[in-house]
N, C-alpha and C positions, 0 to 999 in steps of 0.2 A: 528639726534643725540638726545639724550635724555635727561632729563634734571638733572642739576647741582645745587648745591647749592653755597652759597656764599661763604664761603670757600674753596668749589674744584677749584672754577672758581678763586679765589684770589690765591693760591697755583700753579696752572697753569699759570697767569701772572706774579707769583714772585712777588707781594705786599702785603702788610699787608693788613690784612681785615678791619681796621678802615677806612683806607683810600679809600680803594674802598667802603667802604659803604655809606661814604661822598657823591663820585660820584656820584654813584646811584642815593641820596638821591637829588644830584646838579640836575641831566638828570629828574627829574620827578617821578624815582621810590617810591614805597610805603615799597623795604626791611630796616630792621631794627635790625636785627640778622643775624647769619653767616651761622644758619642751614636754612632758608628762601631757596627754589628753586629759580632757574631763569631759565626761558625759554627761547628760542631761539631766539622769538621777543622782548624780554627784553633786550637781549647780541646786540641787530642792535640797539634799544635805545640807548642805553650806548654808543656802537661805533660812532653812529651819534654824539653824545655831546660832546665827545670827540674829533674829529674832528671838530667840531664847533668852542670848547675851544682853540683848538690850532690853528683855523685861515686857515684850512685847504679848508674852501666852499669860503674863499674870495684869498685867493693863493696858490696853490698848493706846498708845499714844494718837492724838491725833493727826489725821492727816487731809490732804487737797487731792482729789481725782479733777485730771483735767483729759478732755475724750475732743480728737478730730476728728473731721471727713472729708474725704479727697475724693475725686470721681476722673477716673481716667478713659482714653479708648485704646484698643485692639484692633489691630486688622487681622482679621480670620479668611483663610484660604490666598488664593492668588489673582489677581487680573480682573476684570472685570466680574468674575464670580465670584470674589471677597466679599464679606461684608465687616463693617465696623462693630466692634461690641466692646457695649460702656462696663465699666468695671468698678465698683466702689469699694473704698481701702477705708477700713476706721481703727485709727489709733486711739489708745488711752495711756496717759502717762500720771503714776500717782506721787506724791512729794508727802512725806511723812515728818511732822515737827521736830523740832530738836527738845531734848529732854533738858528740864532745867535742874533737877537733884544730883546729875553725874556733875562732874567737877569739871570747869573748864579746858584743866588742859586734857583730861582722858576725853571730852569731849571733842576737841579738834584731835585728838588722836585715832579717833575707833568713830566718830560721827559720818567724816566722808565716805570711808569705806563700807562700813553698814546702808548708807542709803545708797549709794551709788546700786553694790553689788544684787541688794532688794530690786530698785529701780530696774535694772539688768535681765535681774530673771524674769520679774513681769513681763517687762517688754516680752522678753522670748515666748512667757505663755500665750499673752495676748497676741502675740504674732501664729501662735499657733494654732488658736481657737481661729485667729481669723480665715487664714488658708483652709482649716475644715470646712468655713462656713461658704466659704467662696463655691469649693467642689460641690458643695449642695446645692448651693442654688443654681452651680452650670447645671446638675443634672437635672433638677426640677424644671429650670427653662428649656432644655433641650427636650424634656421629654412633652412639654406645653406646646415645642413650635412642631414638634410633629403631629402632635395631636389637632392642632389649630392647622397645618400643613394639607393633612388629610380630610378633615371638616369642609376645609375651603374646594378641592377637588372634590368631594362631593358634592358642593353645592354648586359649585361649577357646570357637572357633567349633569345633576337635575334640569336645572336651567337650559344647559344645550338641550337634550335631551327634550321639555317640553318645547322649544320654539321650533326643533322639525319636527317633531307631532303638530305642531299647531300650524306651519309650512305645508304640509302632507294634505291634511286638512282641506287647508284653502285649495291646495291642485286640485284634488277630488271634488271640490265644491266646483269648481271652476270646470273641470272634466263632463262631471255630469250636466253641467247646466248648457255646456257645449253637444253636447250628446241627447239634451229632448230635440221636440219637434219643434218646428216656428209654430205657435199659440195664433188659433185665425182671429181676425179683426174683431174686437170687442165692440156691443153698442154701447149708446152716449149712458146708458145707465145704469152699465158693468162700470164703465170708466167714473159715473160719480161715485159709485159703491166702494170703488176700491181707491179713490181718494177719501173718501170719509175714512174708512178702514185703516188707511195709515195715518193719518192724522191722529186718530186713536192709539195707535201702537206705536205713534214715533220716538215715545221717552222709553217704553221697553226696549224697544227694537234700539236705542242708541246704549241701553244698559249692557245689552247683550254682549255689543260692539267691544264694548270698553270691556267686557270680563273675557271675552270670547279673545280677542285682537284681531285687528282685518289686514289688510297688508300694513294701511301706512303707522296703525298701530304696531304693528311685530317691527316694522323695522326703525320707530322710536325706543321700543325695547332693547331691539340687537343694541343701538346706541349707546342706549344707559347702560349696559351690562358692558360693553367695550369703556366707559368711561371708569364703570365701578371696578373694574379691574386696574387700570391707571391708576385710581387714586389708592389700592390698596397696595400698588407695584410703589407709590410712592411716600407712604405711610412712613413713619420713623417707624425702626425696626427697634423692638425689646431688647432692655441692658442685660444682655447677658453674660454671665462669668465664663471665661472658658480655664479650661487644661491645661495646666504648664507646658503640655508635649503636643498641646491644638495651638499653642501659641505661632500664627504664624505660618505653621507648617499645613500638609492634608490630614484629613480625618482617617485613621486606619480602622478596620473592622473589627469590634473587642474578639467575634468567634473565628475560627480559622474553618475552611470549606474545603475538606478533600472531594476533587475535579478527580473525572474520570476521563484520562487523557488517550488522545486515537494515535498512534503512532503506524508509519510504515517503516517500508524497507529505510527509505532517507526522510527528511523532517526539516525545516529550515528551524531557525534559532527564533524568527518572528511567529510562523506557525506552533512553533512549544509554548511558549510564551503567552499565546491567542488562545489556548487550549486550557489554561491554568490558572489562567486570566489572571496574571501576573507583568507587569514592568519587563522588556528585553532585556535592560540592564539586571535585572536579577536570574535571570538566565545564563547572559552572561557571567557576571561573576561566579556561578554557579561551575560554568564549566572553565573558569578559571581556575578556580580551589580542584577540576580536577587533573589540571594542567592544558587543557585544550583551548586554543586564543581561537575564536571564533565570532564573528560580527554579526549582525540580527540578519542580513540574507545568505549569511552562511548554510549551506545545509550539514547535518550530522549525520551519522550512522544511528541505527535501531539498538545498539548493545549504549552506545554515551547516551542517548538521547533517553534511555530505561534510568540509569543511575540518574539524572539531573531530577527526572520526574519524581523516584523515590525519594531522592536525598530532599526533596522541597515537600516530601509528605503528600503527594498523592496518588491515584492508580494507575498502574497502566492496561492499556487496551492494543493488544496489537490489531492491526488491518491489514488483509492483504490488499498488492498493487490490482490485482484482476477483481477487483470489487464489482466492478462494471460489468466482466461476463461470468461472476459469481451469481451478479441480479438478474441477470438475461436467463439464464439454469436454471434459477430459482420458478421466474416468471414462464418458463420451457417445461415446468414437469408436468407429464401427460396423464392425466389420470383416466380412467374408461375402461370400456372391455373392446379388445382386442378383435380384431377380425379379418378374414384372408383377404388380403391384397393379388393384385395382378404380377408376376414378376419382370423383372427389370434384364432386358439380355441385350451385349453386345456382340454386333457380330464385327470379327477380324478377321483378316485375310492379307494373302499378295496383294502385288497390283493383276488385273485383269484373274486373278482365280474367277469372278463369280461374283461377288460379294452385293456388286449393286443390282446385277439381275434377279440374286438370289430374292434380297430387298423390293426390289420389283413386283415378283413375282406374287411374293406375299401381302404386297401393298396391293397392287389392281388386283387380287383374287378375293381381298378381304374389306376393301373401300365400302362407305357406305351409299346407298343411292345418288346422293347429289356427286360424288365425286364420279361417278363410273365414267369408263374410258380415259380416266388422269392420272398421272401417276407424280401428282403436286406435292412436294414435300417441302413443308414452309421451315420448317425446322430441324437441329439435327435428330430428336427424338418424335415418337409417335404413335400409337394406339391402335393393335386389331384384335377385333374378336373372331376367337377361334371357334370351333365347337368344344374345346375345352374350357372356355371359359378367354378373358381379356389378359394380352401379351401386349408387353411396352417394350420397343426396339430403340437403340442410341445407337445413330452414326459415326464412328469414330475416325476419321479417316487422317491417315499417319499417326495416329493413337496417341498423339500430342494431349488431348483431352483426357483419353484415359490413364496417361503414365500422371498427369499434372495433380487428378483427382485420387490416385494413390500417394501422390506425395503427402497430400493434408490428410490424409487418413479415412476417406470419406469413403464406404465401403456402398456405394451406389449399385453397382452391376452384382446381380443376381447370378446370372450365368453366361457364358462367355461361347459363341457357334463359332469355331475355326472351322473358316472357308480355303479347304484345299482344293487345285486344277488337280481331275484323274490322270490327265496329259503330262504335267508339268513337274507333279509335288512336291517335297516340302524345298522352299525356299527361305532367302534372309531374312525378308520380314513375315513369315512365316513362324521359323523360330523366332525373332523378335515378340511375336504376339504371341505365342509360347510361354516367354520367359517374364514378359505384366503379367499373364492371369497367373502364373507360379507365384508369381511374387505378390500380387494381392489374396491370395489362396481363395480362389473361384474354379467352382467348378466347369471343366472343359467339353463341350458336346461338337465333336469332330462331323464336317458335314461336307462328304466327297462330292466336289460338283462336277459339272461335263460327263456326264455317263455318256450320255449319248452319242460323242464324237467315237471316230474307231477307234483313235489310240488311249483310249480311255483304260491306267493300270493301276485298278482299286485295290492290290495287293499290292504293288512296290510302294502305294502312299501308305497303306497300311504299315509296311516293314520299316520305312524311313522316320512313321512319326512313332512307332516305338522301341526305337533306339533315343526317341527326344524323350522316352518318360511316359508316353502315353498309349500303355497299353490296352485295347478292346477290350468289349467284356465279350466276346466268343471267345481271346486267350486268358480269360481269366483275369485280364483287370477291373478297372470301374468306369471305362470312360466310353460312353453311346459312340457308337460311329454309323451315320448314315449316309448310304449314296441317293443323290438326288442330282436331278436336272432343272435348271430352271429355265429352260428352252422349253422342253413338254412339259414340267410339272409333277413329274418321276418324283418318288417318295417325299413330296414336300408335308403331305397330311402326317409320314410317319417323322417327321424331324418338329413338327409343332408338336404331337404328341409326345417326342420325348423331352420336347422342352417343357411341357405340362407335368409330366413325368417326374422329372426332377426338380421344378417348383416343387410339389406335392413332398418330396421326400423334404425339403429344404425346410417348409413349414413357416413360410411367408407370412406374416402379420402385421398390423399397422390399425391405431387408430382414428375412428371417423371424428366422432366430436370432440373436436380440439384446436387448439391456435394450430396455423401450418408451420412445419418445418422442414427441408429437404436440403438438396444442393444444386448447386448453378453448374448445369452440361456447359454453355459456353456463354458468349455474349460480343456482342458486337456493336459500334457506334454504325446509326442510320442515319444517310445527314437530313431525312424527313419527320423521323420520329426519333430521333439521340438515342441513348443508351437503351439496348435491348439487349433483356437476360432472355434465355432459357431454361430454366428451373425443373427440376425433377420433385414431385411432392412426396416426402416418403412418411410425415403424418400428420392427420388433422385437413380440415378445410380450409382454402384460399378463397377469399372475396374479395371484390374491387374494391378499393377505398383502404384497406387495410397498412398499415405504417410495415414496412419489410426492410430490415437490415440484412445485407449479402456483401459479407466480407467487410472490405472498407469503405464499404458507401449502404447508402440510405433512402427512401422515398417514399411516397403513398401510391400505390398500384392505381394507376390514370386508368390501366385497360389488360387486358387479356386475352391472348389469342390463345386457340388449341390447334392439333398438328392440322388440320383441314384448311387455318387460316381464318377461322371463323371468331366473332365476339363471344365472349363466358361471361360468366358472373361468378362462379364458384368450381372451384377442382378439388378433387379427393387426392389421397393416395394412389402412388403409381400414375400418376396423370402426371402430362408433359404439357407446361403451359409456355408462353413467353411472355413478361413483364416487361409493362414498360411504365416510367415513372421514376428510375432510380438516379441518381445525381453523378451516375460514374459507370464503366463497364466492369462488372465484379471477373477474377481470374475462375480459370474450369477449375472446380472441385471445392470451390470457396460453399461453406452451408449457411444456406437462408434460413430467418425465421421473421412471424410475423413480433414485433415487440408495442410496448404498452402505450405508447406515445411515443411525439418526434422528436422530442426533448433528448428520452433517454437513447434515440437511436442514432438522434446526430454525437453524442457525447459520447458513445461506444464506438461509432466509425473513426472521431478523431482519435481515440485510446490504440486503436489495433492499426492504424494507420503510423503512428509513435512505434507503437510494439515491433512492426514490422518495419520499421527503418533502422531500430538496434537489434534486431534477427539478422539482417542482411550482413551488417557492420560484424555481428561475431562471427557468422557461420564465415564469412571471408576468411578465416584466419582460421577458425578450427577444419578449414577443409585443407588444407598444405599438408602434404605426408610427412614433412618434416618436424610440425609440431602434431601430428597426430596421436602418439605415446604418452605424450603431457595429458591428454584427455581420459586416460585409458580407467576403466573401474579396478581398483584391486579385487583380486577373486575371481572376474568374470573372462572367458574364452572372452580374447581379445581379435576379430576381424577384419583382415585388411581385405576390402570389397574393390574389384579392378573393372572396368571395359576394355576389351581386349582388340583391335580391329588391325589384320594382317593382310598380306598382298594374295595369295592364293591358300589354298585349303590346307597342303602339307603342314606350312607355317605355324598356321592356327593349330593343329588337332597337338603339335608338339608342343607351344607353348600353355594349351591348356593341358594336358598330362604332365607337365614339369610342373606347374602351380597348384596342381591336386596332389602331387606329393610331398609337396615342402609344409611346414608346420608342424606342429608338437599338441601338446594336452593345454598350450594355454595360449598358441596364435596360429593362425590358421588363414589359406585365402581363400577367398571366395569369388567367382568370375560372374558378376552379374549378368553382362551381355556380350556377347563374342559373333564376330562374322569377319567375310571377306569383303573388302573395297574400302572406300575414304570412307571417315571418319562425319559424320551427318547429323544434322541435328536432332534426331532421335536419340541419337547415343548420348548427345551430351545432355538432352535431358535426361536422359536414363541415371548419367552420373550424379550430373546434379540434385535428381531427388536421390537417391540411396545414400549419397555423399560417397563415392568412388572416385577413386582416377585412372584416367584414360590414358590407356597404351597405345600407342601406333607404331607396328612394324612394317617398313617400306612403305606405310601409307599416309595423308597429311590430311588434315581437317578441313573443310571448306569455310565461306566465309562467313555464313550465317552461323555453322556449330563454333569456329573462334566465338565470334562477338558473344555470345552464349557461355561459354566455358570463361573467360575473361568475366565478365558481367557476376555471374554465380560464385567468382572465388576458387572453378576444380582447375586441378592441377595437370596436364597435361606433356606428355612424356613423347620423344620419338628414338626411334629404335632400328640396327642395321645390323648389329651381330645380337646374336638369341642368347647367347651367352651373358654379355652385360645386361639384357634385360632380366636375366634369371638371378643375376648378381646384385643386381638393383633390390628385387624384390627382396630376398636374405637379408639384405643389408638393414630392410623396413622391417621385418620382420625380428632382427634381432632387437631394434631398436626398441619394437614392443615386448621385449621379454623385459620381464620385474627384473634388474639389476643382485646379484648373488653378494650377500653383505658377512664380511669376514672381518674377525677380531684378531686382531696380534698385540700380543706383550710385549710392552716395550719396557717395562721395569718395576723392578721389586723391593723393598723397604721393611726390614724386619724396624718394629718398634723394641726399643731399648728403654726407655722412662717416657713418665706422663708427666709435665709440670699443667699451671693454671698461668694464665694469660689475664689481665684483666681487659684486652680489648680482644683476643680470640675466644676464649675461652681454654677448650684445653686442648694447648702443643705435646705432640707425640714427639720424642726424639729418637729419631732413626737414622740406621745406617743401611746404605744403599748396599742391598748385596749381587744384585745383579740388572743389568741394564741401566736406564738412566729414567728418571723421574722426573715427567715434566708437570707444569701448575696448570697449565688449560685443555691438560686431558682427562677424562674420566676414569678413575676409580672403584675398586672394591676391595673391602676388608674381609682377610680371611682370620677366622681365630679357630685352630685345628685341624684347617683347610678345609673350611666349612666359608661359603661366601655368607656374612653376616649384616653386611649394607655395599649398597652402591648407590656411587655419588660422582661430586668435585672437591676438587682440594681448596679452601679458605684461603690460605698461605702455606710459600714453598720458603724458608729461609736458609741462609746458613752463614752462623754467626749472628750479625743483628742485620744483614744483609739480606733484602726481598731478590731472589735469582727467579728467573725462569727454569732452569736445569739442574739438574745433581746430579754427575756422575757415578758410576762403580766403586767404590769402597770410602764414599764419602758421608762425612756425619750433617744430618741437615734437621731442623722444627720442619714437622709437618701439622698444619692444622686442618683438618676435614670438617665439611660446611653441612652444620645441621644435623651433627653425629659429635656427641658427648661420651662415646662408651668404649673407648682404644684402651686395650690395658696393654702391659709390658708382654710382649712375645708373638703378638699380633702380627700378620703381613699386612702391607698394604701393595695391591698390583696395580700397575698403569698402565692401561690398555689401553688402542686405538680401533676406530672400525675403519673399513676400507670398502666402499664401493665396487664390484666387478663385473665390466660389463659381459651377459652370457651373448653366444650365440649357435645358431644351429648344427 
């Protein structure tokens, strides 16, 4: 019970407070006023003295115990899931005689007050024995109705449990009996036999019944076990005591359970909540106390979303977003031993060099019997065996596939044949095809076609394509160069040999048993068969049936064709198949794998399908040269990457030797792809994947490279004096220089005395000896002209006046924030930094 003061406690025995304060004051106590507490062991004080007084420890006066019982109910929980619990209260109140040897009037003097103040305390113990007794017996019944809780679900789940064995049973019985033979016709004295026979066994055979159950027996059982459950669902429920703090309210759990909580990059307030297994509203208020108003489908950050979890006592677990192609990795690791693959070569060229006779050539010389005399190429990729061993060719034409497959990083092509005219040589897209394999770093095998005609000049193509970088290995470089025809067939054996050649040095490998993985050469909607991949296998086996995610689509492989057109069932490595089965046309260079299910494969294509519409959404905006600087890495040689496209040669050769001279030690350009004529859709994928922008002098874009260059986000520039474009670029370039950061003194402050502040702490008194001293710039304290802190100033005063400013020879308090150690003779300087921007 709690504690009283001296006149509750006088008010509840019915006597004046003078008088009991007497008492008190008789028994030992120190009260002396009405508003004084008394505590519990102060109220058995008192009692005992009182008892003393009246002679009670040397003879017991008689008295009357009289004892009630009241029986109340409770509603425990809420709503329909409440239940009532009865509660029994028993009073005892005792009445103690009056003594007839005290003398009347000390008797009406000290009689009331004595039995009252007795009567009083009792009550309070017996009030307090009762409440213990109550807690016991809640806990005794609560821990009864779980036990009886638990009892009942077992005997429950027994029960189930035998009547579908005993269901299971009967099918079987039923199963088999359906399952003999028809039994051929009995005679008349099988048929009396086996009437006597049951007649005999018809009180076993109905015992059985009855122990066994037959149907219409089980489903008198389900009955009664449906009824016994009703009558126990409607049982009066046991009086049980509850908890002052069950009264009414939910049951809380006595142990607390640190949850080991997932968190990502973002988190809503209902998913924290679900994870902690905690109330929203405690979440909520959670990130109230930390100043953040946020609602239950608010989402948070991964920094608030850490404090709410700790500050409520449990763990955190970060997650990454790519959990999805974490488990795809995971499910992708190729374990085996290793073994040589066929390599992978693309041949480029002009138009008309050669390229598809070359192709040709090598196709009907190397076909296999069923094909002879065709030269059927069902797809862009396809398979010959040489005498060195099997060669897989990818058709690239306008090399739109192969700049797309360098964009995702997807290093497919093994080795790279540029197909030069002897006639013609090095042309635009020439160098074009040049400047992908430079830029995917594959190796070059130069392959001079047309020998045969007269104007065939294997030395000027020679001289032209190394001035591009690619010099012979007769001059001492690394790069094969072979003349062939592929009209006669002129050194075609020696240009497959050196493409074996340099497989062999490269050391080509891949292995056989394993899930397949590769990448998709191209694909195309068929309006007879829908989406058709072609796929490159670079390891492990493909089979039909198998679940194959590529890119942002999904399917199970219906069928498989190889380059001949023909049905497979399984491809290796280096094998060029075409699937068909996926729900979507995957883009060139996108990589396939088989994965573990359709489950996990539809839920990664919708992931990268998400991924790849806020890809589009930033790269938009970090491709604009304008905010290209804002991206830049500190420390790292910063690159502005350009396509260059002018009206005739002169143009060109000047504005790339202008942009090879401009840049320093930390920006630099770089001209990815440079030629004469308009502007074409190669170029602007070229820009697009490097992330460059495109120059045009005297020349304009057509309208497919627009929609493209528009669509991807590049930036597109046009140009008529050489001049503003050279000025252009500087201008970019200064822009990525790191900005040059300078300090200037703006004002000085010799300290003259140190007082104590009780809301700053300690004000420095200074006079301004030079410059001016402002409050919201930064600081450092010189003591011997030694810098000994820097910081900001706390307070700038002067007088009892908060100023922004102190002029030159003026006395001003200065307080500095978070620095207690200014003595008298001290500078204090106020300096500024200043931004400047460099340029070349």
């Amino acid at each position: 019970m709690a504690e009283v003061t001296v006149k509750q406690l006088a008010d509840a025995v019915g006597a004046p407070v003078d008088r009991l304060l007497t008492q008190m004051q008789q028994a030992g106590l120190s009260h002396k006023s009405e508003g004084e507490p008394v505590s519990e062991q102060e109220k058995q004080t008192l009692l005992a003295y009182l008892k003393g007084n009246k002679g009670d420890a040397a003879k017991p006066a008689g008295k009357i115990t009289l004892k009630r019982k009241s029986t109340g109910t409770l509603k425990s929980g809420q709503g329909r899931a409440g239940r009532d619990v009865t509660v029994e209260i028993r009073r005892k109140r005792t009445y103690v005689k009056r003594s007839e040897t005290v003398p009347e009037a000390e008797s009406e003097a000290t009689e009331p007050v004595v039995s009252q103040s007795e009567l009083e305390a009792q009550r309070i113990h017996e009030q307090e024995q009762a409440r213990k007794e109550a807690e016991e017996q809640t806990r005794v019944a609560e821990a009864e109705r779980k036990a009886e809780a638990e009892r009942r679900a077992e005997e429950e789940k027994r029960k189930q449990d035998e009547l579908e064995r005993q269901q299971q049973e009967q099918r079987a019985a039923e199963e088999k009996k359906a399952s003999q033979p028809e039994a051929a016709p009995m005679s008349a004295a099988d048929v009396q036999a086996k009437e006597q026979s049951e007649q005999r066994g018809g009180k076993r055979s109905r015992g059985r019944e009855r122990s066994s159950g037959t149907p219409e027996k089980g489903r008198r059982r389900e009955l009664s076990l449906k009824s016994e459950r009703r009558t126990k669902r409607r049982a009066p429920q046991r009086d049980v005591a509850l908890k002052v703090d069950q009264q009414g309210g939910e049951f809380k759990p006595e142990v607390f359970i640190s949850r080991e909580v997932e968190v990502g990059e973002v988190i809503t307030v209902g998913q924290l909540a679900a994870g902690m297994a905690v109330k929203a509203g405690e979440v909520i208020k959670a990130l109230m106390g930390l100043g953040v108003m946020a609602t239950i489908n608010q989402a948070i950050d991964q920094d608030t979303a850490t404090l709410v979890v700790e500050e409520m006592g449990h763990r955190i677990k970060f997650v990454s977003e790519d959990v999805l192609e974490e488990q795809l990795e995971a499910s992708l690791v190729i374990e085996g031993e290793a073994t040589s693959r066929a390599p992978v070569v693309t041949v480029m060229g002009h138009v008309d060099h050669g390229k598809t006779s070359i192709l040709d050539h090598i196709r009907s010389a190397r076909v296999t019997s069923g094909e002879a005399g065709g030269i059927t190429q069902h797809i862009g990729a396809y398979s010959v065996d040489t005498a060195n061993g099997r060669i897989t060719f990818i058709d690239t034409p306008g090399h739109a596939a192969f700049t797309s497959m360098r964009a995702r990083g997807a290093k497919v092509t093994d080795i790279v044949v540029l197909v030069v005219a002897a006639d013609d040589g090095v042309m635009p897209q020439t160098e074009e095809a040049i400047q992908h394999a430079k830029a995917a770093e594959v190796p070059i095998i130069v392959a001079i076609n047309k020998m045969d005609l007269e104007g065939a000049d294997p030395d000027r193509v020679t001289n032209e394509l190394a001035s591009k970088d690619l010099v012979p290995e007769a001059w001492g470089g690394d790069v094969q160069f072979k003349q062939v025809s592929a009209i006669t067939g002129e050194g075609m054996d020696e240009l497959l040999e050196a493409i074996s050649l340099q497989a062999e040095l490269s050391e080509l490998t891949a292995i056989n048993e394993a899930p397949a993985q590769g990448v998709v050469v191209e694909s195309r909607l068929d309006r007879g068969r829908g989406p058709v991949a072609t796929v490159l296998i670079q390891n492990g086996q493909l089979k039909q049936g198998d679940i194959v995610i590529a890119g942002e689509f999904y399917g199970r492989v219906r069928a498989m064709l190889n380059d001949t057109g023909a049905n497979t069932k399984e491809a290796g490595p280096s094998q060029p198949v075409e699937l068909l089965g996926l729900n979507g046309t995957p883009g060139a260079g996108d990589e396939f794998a088989v994965a573990a299910d359709e489950r996990s494969a539809r839920e990664l294509a919708e992931f990268r399908r998400d991924k790849m519409q806020e890809r589009i959404q930033a790269t938009q905006q970090a491709a604009k040269m304008d905010n290209m600087f804002a991206n830049m890495i500190e420390g790292e040689k910063r690159i502005l990457k350009l396509v260059v496209k002018t009206d005739v040669r002169g143009s060109l050769e000047a504005i790339v030797q202008a942009m090879s001279e401009l840049g320093n030690d930390e920006v630099a350009v770089q001209v990815l792809g440079s030629g004469v004529g308009g502007i074409s859709e190669s170029d602007a994928t070229m820009a697009a994947t490097y992330g460059a922008t495109v120059f045009g002098f005297n020349v304009r874009a057509d309208k497919t490279a627009k929609i493209l260059l528009e669509r991807e986000g590049v930036e597109l520039r046009y140009y008529s004096v050489i001049y503003e474009l050279i000025d252009d670029v500087k201008a970019a370039l200064s822009g990525m220089l790191s900005p040059e950061i300078r300090e200037e003194i703006v004002g000085i402050a010799e300290v003259r005395d140190v007082f104590r502040s009780p809301r700053f702490g300690q004000i420095a008194g200074c006079m301004v000896i030079e410059g001016t001293v402002y409050r919201n710039k930064p600081i450092r304290v010189l003591r011997d002209n030694v810098v000994i802190y820097e910081g900001e100033l706390e307070s700038l005063r002067r007088f009892k006046d908060d100023v922004s400013d102190v002029r030159n020879g003026t006395e001003c308090g200065i307080g500095v924030r978070n620095y207690n150690d200014v003595k008298a003779g001290d500078l204090i300087e106020v300096f500024d930094t200043k931004e400047i921007a460099r340029s070349l």
